[in-house]
N, C-alpha and C positions, 0 to 999 in steps of 0.2 A: 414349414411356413411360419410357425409361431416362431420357432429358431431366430431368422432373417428378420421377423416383425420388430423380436426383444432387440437384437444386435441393432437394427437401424432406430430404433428410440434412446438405444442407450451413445450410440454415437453421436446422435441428433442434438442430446443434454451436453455431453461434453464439447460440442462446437460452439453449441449456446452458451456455455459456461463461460470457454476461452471469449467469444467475443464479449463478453462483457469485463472480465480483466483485462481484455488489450484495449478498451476505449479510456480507461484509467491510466493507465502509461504515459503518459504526456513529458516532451522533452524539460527539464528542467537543470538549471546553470546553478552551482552554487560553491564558494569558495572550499578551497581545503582547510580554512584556521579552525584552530579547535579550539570551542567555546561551549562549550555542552549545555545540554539543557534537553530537562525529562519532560517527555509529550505525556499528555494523558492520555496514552495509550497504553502506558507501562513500558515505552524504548526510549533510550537516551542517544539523540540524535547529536553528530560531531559540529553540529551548529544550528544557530537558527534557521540558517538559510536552508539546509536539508529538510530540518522542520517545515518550513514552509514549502515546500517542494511535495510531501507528503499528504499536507493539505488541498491540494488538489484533487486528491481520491479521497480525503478524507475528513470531511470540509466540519466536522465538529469537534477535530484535533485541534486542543491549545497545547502552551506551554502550563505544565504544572509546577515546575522550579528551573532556579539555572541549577547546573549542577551536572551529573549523571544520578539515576534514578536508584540505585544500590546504596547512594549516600546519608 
């Protein structure tokens, strides 16, 4: 009984987990040119426009430089 109780709580977190990263997903459009530029997340996105595409999950994400973030 305890067995089945642990097993259905613990799959119970990981449904609830997934749906809350699948409501962050959202479709987003954004060119191929590469114009880099480090988020203040510490990743250097291949444009602003990916940047901003990210910002949608991640809505206190700026740009911290143009550039890539290694530089």
């Amino acid at each position: 009984m305890k067995v089945a109780l642990i097993f259905g709580l613990v799959f119970f977190i990981a449904v609830a987990t997934n749906a809350v990263d699948a409501r962050c997903h959202k479709p987003c459009f954004t060119t191929l040119e590469v114009d880099r530029v480090c988020g203040s997340d510490g990743v250097t996105y291949i444009n602003p426009g990916a940047l901003a595409c990210e910002q949608m999950c991640n809505k206190d994400l700026v740009v911290r430089k143009k550039g890539s973030c290694s530089d």
